[in-house]
C-alpha positions in Angstrom: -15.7 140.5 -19.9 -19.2 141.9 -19.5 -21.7 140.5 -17.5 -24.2 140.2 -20.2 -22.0 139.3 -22.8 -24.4 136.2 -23.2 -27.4 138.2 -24.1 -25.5 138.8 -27.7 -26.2 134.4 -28.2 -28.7 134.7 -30.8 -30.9 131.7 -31.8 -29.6 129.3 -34.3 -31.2 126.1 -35.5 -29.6 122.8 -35.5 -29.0 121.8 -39.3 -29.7 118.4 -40.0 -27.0 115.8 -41.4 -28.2 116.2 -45.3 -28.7 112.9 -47.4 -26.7 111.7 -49.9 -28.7 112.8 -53.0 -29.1 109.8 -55.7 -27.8 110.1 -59.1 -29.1 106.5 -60.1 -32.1 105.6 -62.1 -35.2 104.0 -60.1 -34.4 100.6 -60.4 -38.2 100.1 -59.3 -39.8 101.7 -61.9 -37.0 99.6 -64.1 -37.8 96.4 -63.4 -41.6 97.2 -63.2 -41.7 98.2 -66.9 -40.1 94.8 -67.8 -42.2 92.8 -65.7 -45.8 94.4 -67.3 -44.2 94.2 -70.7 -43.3 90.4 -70.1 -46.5 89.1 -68.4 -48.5 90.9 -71.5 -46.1 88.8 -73.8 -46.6 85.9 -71.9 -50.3 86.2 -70.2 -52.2 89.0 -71.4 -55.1 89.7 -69.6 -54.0 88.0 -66.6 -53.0 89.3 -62.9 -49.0 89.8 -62.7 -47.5 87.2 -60.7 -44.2 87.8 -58.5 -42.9 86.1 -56.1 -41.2 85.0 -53.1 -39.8 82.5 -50.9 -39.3 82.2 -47.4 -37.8 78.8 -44.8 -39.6 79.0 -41.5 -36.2 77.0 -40.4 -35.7 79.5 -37.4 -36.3 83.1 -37.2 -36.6 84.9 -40.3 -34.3 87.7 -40.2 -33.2 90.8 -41.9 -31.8 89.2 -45.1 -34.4 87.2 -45.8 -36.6 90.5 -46.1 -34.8 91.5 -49.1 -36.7 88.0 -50.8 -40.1 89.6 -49.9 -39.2 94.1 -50.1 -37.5 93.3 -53.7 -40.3 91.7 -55.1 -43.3 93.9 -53.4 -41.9 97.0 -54.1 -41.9 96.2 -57.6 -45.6 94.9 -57.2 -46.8 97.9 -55.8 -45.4 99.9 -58.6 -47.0 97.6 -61.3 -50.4 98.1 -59.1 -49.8 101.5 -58.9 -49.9 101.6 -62.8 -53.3 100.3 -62.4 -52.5 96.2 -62.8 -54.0 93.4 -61.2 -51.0 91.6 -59.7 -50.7 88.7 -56.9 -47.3 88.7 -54.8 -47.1 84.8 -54.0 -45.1 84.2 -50.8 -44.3 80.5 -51.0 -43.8 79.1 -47.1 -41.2 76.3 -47.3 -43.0 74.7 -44.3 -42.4 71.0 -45.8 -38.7 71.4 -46.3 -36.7 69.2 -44.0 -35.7 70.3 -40.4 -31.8 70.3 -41.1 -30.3 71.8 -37.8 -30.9 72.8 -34.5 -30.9 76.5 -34.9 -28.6 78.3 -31.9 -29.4 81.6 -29.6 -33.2 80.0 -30.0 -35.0 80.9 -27.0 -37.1 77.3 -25.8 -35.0 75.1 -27.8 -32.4 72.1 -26.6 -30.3 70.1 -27.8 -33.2 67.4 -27.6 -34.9 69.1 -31.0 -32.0 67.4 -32.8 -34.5 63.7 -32.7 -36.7 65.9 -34.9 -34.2 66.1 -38.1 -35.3 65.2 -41.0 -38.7 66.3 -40.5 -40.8 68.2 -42.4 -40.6 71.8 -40.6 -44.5 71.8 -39.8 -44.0 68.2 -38.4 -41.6 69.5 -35.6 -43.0 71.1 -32.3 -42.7 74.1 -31.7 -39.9 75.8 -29.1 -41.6 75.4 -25.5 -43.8 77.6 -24.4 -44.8 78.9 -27.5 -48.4 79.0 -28.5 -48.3 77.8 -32.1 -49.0 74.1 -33.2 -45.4 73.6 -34.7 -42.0 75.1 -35.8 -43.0 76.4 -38.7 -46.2 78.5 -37.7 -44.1 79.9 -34.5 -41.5 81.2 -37.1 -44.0 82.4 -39.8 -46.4 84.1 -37.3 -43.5 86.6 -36.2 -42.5 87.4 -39.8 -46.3 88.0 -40.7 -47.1 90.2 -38.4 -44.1 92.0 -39.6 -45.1 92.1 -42.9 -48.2 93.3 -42.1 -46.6 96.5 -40.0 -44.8 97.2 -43.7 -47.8 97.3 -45.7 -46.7 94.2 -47.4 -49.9 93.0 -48.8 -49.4 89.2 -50.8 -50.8 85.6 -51.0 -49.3 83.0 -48.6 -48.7 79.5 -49.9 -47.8 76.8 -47.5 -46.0 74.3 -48.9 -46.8 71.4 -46.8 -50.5 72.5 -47.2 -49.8 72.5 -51.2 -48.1 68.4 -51.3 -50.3 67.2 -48.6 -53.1 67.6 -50.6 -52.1 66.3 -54.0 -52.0 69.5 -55.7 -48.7 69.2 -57.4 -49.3 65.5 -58.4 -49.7 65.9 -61.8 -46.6 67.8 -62.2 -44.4 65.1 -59.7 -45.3 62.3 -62.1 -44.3 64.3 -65.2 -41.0 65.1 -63.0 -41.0 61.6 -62.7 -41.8 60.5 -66.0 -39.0 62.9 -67.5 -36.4 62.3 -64.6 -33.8 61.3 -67.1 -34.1 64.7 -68.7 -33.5 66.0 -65.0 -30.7 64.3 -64.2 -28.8 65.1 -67.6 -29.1 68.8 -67.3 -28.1 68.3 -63.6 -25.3 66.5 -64.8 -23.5 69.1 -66.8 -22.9 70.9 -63.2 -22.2 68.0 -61.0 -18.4 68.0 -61.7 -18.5 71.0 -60.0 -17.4 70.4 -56.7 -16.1 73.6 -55.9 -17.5 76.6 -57.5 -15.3 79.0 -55.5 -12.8 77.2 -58.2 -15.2 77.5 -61.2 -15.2 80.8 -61.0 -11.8 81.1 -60.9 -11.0 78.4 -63.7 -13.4 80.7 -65.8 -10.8 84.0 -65.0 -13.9 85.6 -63.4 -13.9 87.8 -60.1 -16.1 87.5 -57.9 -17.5 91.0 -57.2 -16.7 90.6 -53.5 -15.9 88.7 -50.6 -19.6 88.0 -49.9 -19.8 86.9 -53.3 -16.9 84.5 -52.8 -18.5 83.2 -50.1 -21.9 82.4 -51.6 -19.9 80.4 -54.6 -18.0 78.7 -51.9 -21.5 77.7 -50.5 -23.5 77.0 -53.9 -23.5 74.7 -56.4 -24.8 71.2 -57.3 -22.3 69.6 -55.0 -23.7 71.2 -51.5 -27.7 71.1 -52.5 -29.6 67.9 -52.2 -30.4 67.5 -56.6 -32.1 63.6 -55.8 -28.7 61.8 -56.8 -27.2 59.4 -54.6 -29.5 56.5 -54.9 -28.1 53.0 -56.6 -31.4 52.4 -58.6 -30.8 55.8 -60.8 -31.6 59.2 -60.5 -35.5 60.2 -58.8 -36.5 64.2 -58.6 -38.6 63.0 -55.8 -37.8 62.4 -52.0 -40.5 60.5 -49.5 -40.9 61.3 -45.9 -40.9 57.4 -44.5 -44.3 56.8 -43.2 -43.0 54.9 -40.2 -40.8 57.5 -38.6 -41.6 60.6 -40.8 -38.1 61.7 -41.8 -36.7 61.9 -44.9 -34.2 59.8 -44.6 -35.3 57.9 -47.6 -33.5 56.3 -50.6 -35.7 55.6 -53.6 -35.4 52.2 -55.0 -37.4 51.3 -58.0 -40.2 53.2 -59.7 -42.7 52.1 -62.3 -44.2 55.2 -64.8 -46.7 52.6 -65.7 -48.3 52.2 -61.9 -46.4 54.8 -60.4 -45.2 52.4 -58.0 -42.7 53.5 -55.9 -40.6 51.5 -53.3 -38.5 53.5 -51.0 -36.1 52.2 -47.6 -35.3 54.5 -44.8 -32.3 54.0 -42.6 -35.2 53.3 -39.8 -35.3 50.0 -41.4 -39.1 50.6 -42.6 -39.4 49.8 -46.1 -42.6 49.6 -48.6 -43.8 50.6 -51.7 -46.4 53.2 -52.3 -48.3 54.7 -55.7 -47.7 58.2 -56.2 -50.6 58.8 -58.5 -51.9 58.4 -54.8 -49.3 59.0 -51.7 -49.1 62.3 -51.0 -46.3 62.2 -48.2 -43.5 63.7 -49.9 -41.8 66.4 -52.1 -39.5 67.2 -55.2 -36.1 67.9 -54.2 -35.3 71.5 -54.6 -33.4 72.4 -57.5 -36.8 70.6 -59.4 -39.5 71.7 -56.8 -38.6 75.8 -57.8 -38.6 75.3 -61.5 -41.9 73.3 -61.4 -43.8 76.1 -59.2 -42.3 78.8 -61.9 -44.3 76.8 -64.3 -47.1 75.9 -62.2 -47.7 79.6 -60.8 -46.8 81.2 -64.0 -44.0 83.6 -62.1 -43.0 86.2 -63.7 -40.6 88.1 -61.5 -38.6 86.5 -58.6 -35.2 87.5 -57.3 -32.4 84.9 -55.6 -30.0 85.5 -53.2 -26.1 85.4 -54.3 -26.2 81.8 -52.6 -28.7 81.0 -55.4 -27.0 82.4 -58.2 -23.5 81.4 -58.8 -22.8 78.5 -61.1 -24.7 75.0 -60.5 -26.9 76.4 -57.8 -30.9 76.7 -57.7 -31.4 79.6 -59.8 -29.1 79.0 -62.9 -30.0 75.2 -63.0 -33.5 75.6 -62.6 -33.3 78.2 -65.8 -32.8 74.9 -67.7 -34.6 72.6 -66.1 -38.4 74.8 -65.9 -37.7 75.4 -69.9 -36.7 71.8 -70.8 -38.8 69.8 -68.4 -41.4 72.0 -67.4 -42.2 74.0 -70.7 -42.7 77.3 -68.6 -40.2 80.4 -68.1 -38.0 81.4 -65.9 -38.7 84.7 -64.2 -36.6 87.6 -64.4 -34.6 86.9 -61.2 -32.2 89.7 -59.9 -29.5 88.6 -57.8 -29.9 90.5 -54.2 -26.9 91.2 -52.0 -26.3 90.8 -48.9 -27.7 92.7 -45.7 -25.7 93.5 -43.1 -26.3 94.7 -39.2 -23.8 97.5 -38.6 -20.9 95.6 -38.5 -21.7 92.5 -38.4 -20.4 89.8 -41.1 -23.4 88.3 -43.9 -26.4 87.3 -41.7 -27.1 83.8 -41.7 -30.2 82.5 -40.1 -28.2 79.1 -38.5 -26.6 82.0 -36.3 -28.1 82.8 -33.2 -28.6 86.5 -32.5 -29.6 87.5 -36.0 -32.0 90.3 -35.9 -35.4 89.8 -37.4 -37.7 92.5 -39.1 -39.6 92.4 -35.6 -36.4 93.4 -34.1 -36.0 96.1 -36.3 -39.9 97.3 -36.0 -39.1 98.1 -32.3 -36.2 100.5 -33.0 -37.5 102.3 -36.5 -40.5 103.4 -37.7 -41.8 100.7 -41.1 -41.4 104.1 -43.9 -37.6 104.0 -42.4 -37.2 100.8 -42.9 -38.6 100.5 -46.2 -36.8 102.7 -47.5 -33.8 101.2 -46.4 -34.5 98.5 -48.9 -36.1 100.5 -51.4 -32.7 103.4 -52.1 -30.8 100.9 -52.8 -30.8 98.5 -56.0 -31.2 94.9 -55.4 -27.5 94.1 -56.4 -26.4 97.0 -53.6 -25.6 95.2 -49.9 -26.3 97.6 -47.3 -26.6 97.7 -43.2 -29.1 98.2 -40.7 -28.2 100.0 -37.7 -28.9 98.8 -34.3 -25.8 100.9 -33.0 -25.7 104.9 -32.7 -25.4 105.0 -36.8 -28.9 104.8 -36.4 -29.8 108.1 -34.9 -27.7 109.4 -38.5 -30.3 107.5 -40.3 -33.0 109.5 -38.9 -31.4 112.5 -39.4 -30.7 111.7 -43.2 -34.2 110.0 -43.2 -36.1 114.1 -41.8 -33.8 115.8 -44.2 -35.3 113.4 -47.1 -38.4 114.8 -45.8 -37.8 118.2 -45.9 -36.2 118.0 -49.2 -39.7 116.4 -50.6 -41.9 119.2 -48.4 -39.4 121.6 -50.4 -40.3 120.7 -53.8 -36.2 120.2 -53.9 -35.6 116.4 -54.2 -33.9 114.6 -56.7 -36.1 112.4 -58.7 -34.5 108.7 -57.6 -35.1 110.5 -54.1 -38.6 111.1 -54.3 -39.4 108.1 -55.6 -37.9 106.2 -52.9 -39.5 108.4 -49.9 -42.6 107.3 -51.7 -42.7 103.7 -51.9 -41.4 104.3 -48.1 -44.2 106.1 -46.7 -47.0 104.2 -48.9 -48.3 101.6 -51.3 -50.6 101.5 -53.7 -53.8 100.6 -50.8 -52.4 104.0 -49.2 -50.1 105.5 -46.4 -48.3 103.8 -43.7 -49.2 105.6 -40.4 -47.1 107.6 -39.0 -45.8 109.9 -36.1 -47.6 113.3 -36.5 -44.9 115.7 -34.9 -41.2 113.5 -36.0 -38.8 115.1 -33.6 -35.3 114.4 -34.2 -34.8 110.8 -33.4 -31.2 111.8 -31.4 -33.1 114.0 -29.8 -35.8 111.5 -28.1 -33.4 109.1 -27.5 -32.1 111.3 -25.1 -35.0 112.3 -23.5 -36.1 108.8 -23.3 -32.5 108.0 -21.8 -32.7 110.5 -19.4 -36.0 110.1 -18.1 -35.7 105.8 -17.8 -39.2 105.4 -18.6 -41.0 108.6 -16.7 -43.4 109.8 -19.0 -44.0 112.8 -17.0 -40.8 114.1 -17.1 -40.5 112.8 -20.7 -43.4 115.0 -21.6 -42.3 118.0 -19.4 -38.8 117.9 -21.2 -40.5 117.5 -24.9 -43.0 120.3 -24.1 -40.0 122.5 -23.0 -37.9 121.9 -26.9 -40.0 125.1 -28.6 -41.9 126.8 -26.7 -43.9 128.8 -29.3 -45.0 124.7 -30.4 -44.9 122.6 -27.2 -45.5 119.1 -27.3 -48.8 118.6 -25.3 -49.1 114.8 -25.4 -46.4 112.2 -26.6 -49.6 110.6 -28.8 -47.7 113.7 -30.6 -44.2 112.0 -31.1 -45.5 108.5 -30.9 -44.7 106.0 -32.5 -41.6 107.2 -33.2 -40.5 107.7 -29.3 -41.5 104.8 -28.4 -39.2 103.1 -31.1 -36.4 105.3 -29.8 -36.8 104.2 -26.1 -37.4 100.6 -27.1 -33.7 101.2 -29.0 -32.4 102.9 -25.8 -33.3 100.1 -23.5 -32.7 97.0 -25.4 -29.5 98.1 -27.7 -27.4 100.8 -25.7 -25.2 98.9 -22.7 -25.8 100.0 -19.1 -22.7 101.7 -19.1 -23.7 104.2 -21.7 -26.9 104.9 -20.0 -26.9 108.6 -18.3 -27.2 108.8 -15.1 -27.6 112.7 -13.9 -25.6 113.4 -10.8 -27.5 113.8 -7.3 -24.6 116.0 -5.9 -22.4 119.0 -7.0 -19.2 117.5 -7.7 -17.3 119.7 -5.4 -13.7 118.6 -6.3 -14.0 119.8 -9.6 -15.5 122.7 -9.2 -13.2 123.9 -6.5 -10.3 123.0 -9.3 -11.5 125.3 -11.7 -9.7 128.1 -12.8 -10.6 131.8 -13.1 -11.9 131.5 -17.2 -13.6 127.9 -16.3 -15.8 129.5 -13.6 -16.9 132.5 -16.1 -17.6 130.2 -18.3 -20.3 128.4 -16.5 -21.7 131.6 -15.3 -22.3 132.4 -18.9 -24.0 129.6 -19.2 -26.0 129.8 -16.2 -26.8 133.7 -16.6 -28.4 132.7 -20.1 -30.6 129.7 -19.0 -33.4 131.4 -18.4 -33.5 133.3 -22.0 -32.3 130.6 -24.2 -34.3 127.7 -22.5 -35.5 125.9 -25.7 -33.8 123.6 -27.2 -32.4 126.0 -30.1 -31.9 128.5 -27.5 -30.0 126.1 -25.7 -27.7 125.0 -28.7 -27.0 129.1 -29.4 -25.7 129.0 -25.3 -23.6 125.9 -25.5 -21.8 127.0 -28.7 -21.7 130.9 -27.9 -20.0 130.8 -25.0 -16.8 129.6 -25.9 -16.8 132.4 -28.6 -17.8 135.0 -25.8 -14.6 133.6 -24.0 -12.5 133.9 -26.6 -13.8 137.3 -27.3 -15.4 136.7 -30.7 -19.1 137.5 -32.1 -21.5 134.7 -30.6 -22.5 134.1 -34.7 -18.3 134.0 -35.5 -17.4 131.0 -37.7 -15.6 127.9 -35.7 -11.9 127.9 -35.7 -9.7 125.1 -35.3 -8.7 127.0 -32.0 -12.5 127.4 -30.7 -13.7 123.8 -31.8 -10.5 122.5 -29.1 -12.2 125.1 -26.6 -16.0 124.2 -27.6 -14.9 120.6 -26.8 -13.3 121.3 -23.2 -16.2 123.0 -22.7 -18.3 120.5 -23.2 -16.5 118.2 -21.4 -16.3 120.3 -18.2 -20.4 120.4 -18.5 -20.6 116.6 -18.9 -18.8 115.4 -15.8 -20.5 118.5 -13.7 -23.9 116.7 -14.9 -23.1 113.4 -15.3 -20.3 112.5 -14.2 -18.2 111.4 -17.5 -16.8 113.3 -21.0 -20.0 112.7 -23.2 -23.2 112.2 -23.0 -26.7 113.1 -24.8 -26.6 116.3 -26.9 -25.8 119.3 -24.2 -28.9 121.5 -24.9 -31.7 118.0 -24.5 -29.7 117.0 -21.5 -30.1 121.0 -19.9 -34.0 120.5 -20.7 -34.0 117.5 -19.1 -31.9 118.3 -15.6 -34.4 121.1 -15.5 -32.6 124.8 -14.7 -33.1 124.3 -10.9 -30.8 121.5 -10.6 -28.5 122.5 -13.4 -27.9 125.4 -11.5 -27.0 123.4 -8.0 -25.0 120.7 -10.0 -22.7 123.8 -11.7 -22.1 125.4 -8.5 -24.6 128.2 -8.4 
């Protein structure tokens, strides 16, 4: 074989992993169209109210997110149609403290004393710097929202009852508990809705579906039943030892006395035209705030929408009891983490949207939620499928910079990269994401070499700073460090690895000095990716541009593998041409035996 057989490698670019182009409607623009037409019906003249609501329970993670994307990307559309709208994100700070949430860093078993408590009652996990458990939990989930260009109205909840605004509307709830409890009561046989649905000859759509039947329903959230005096919509914290471990006793509409026990022992009676140290149970506390904020678009969770839960009772109960409406409410699915089963924030472990800020870029992970319709589950990566996301993510791009996307397509990379206020900021030169995880990988943190490496990828456009590639190489060595094991790290070898090189045979030999005849000619990295694949075709005596075979893709692949353990000691590794610019030719040279 000739000698410069390798000078016939010409230049190929790598060709991005194309998208999956969308054939379906923009369920934005969908559900915006019917939200301006229904608050013009129902409040003309008036700023569009959506909303959402969030537990500060524990960490707020991925799945909640879908409770605050759904609704904002809808708002921005509405306000980029030139509306007024507010996006109300209620904090459910005064719900009770139910559990001890696990995998909580600063937290005991001693938090259990704290039960019962309203969540901005209970302190906050050591060492943190908030004043209590719900302000440590909401402060990482707005700063979050703030990196997504989620702009909205917080409500806090405890902030709301402590001051008396809701009074009025807890002595009508009061006043018409009867009414309550009878629309309750057509759901509170029940018991299992799993069964319901069955009994009914309906499927669920899936086994996450199943699942939130088997959790729903009037039988597994507190409605205000229980007590032997009747049915009250309303539920004290004791104001002895500030739990809610309260049963309601007697009530009088006239005084609005109200005498409550608590299994403390304490026991007294209060007026609730004045006492402002407590809260309507649930399935009445969402209804009444549809009413009171005049809501006209807020989705549920599957949890919240099979028969007898929140959602479907509350339909009944803000129309009957409240005179108000109930919003148009999409069910939202699930959202997984790469494989990982439904999310569920009593699990510890669950990635937040901080967690995912520190791997992707916001626009990526916006659009994450904003492809898919609300009734579509889907998964964040935190594995490798996450360097495919990128990919499909720069093609997206490219297709828009084209003039060649599909409408659904566009509209999605838009409400990804801004909002109506303006763009998201974002990394000026993206490299592939693949490709800087490898660098960062290989370099452990030297930005010198990082930037030597990066600078080296096109030479006729070198990287001059890594302000250049920021932020989106930091994400991808923040994604190398904290979610690829030790054992996949690279780790370049410090020594020839004589054994192997003295076992090669006559063709393995010419093969690396192919390779190591071209370096200097092909060091970019599309130079590089012309070597790697070209010669295995030289080898087999083909055209350096010939079309894989089943035959060369075997011999591509042994190749590979040969240049992997020379370098680093194992089959695989980072993509062959990144990991060449990073050894540098010098030492690629001494580690194949030149």
């Amino acid at each position: 074989m000739a000698g410069d057989s390798y000078r016939q490698l010409s230049r190929k670019k790598d060709v991005p992993i194309v998208a999956q182009s969308s054939t379906e409607t923009d369920w934005v623009s969908r559900f915006a169209d019917e939200v301006i037409a229904e608050s013009e019906r129902r409040a003309p003249g008036k700023p569009v109210v959506v909303a959402s609501g969030l537990s500060p329970s524990g960490p707020i993670h991925l799945g909640n997110l879908r409770e605050v994307m759904t609704p904002h990307l809808v708002a921005d559309e509405v306000r980029r149609r030139g509306h007024e709208v507010r996006h109300l994100i209620s904090w459910d700070d005064y719900d009770r403290y139910r559990k001890v949430p696990a995998g909580v860093a600063g937290v005991d078993e001693s938090w259990a004393e704290h039960i019962g408590k309203p969540l901005t009652s209970v302190p906050a996990p050591a060492g943190s710097s908030y004043p209590n458990w719900a302000e440590h939990f909401k402060a990482a989930m707005t700063a979050a929202l703030d990196e997504l260009g989620v702009e909205y109205d917080g409500i806090s909840q405890t902030e709301q009852y402590t001051a008396g605004v809701y009074r009025e509307q807890i002595l009508h709830a009061m006043k018409h508990r009867g009414d309550i409890d009878a629309v309750l009561d057509r759901y509170r046989t029940k018991k299992d809705p799993k069964q319901q649905v069955k009994k009914q000859g309906q499927k669920p759509v899936d086994e996450a579906e199943l699942e939130a039947a088997e959790g729903s329903g009037a039988a597994d959230e507190d409605d205000g039943s229980g007590g032997g005096a009747g049915y009250f919509p309303y539920k004290p914290y004791c104001t002895s030892c500030g739990k809610d471990l309260t049963t309601v006793t007697a009530y009088d509409d006239e005084s609005t006395a109200l005498s409550y026990v608590c299994v403390c022992g304490h026991s007294e009676t209060v007026l609730l035209s004045e006492f402002n140290g407590g809260k309507l149970v649930w399935k009445v506390d969402w209804p009444m705030r549809w009413a009171y904020e005049g809501v006209i678009f807020e989705p549920s969770g599957v949890d919240h929408s099979s028969p007898g839960s929140s959602f479907v009772v509350g339909g009944q109960i803000v129309r009957e009891v409240f005179d108000g409406v109930q919003p148009i409410g999409p069910m939202y699915a699930f959202v997984g983490i790469s494989g990982m089963a439904k999310m569920s924030s009593s699990k510890g472990g669950v990635p937040t949207p901080a967690d995912a800020l520190k791997i992707m870029e916001a626009p990526l992970l916006r659009w994450l939620y904003a492809r898919r319709r609300p009734n579509q589950s889907f998964k964040i990566a935190f594995d490798q499928e996450i360097q495919r996301l990128y990919d499909e993510w720069d093609s997206l791009e490219k297709k828009v910079a084209e003039g060649t996307v599909l409408p659904a397509d566009a509209a999605a990379h838009s409400r990804a990269i801004r909002t109506a206020a303006g763009e998201l900021p974002r990394t000026p030169r993206p490299l592939p994401y693949r490709t800087l995880a490898s660098v960062a990988d290989i370099t452990a943190g030297h930005e010198d070499q990082a930037l030597r490496i990066l600078s080296e990828l096109d030479p006729a456009h070198p990287v001059t700073s890594l302000d250049e590639v920021r932020p989106r190489f930091d994400r991808a060595e923040n994604w190398i460090t904290t979610q690829v094991p030790a054992e996949q790290r690279t780790v370049v070898r410090s020594e020839p690895d004589t054994e192997i090189l003295g076992s090669l045979d006559e063709a393995g030999r010419e093969s690396l000095r192919l390779l190591l005849e071209g370096l200097d000619s092909h060091w970019s990295l599309d130079g590089l990716t012309t070597l790697v694949y070209g010669v295995p075709k030289v080898m087999a005596g083909l055209e350096p541009d010939a079309k894989p075979t089943p035959e060369l893709k075997v011999a591509q692949r042994s190749f590979f593998a040969l240049l992997y353990q020379l370098l680093v000691g194992r089959d695989t590794g980072p993509r062959l041409p990144t990991l060449l610019l990073a050894v540098g030719a010098d030492r690629v040279r001494k580690l194949l035996g030149a």
